[in-house]
C-alpha atoms as one frame of an Amber mdcrd trajectory, in Angstrom:
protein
  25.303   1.994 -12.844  26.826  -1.017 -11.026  28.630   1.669  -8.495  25.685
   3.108  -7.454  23.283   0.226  -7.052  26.746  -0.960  -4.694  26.204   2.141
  -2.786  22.501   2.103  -2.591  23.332  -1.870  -1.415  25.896  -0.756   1.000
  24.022   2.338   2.287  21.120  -0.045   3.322  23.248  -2.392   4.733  25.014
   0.243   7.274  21.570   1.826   7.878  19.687  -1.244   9.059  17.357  -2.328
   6.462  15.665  -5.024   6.296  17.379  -6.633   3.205  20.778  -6.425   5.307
  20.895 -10.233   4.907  24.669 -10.078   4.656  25.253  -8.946   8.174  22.245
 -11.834   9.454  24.220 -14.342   7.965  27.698 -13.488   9.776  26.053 -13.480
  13.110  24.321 -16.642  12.360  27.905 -17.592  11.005  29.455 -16.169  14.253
  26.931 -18.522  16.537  26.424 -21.697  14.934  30.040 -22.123  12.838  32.215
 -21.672  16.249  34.826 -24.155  15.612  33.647 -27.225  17.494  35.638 -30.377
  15.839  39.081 -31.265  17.108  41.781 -32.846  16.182  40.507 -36.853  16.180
  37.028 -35.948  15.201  38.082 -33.916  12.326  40.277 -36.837  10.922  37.796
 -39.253  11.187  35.198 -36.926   9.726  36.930 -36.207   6.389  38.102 -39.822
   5.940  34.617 -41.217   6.039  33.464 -38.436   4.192  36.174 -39.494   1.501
  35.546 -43.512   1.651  31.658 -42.359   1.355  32.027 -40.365  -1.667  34.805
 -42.674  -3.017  31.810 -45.507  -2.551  28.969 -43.794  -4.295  31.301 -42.571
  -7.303  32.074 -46.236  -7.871  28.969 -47.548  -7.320  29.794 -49.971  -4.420
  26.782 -48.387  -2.723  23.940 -46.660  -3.429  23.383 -42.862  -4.094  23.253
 -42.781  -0.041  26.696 -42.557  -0.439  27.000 -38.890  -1.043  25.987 -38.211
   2.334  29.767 -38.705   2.902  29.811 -35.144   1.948  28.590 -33.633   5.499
  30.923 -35.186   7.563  33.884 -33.910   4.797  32.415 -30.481   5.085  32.124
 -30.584   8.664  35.710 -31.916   9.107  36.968 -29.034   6.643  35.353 -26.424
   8.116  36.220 -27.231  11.687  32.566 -26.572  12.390  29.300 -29.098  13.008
  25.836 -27.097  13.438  24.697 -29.859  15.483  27.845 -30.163  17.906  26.365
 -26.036  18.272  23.054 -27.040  18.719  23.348 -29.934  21.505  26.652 -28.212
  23.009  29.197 -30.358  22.101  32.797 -29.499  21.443  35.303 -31.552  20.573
  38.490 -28.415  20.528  41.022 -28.410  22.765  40.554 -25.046  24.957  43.728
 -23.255  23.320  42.005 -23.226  19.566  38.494 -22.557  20.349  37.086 -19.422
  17.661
């Protein structure tokens, strides 16, 4: 049963129909998750992230904290949806994706 609601799936997917979110997410993944953070940015990024996060689970500040959790997933990923949005990038030419 599994196998053929798979194929049905896949079928779908090949043919163009309009559930096909799969392939609308990798070319929204291939536009806006370009790697766009270097080197210095992406160090920075993941240890405020860290110190953020490290903050709020303590309970030296306030539940605002966890917002240290974007610039850690930014940093990890290599990728920031706003650097794509304004044009920013922060790579060096030889590691751009």
């Amino acid at each position: 049963m599994i196998q053929i609601i798979l194929q049905w799936y896949c079928r779908g997917i090949l043919q163009g129909a309009s559930f096909a979110l799969p392939l609308k997410f990798l070319s929204w993944r291939a536009t806006m998750m370009k790697t766009n953070v270097g080197g210095l940015d992406r160090i920075l990024r993941i240890l405020v992230g860290l110190v953020l996060i490290a903050l709020a689970a303590t309970g030296t500040v306030g539940a605002w904290g966890w917002i240290g959790i974007v610039p850690l997933a930014t940093g990890l990923l290599r990728s920031c949806p706003l650097y794509s949005i304004i044009g920013l990038n922060t790579c060096p030419l030889s590691s751009r994706s």
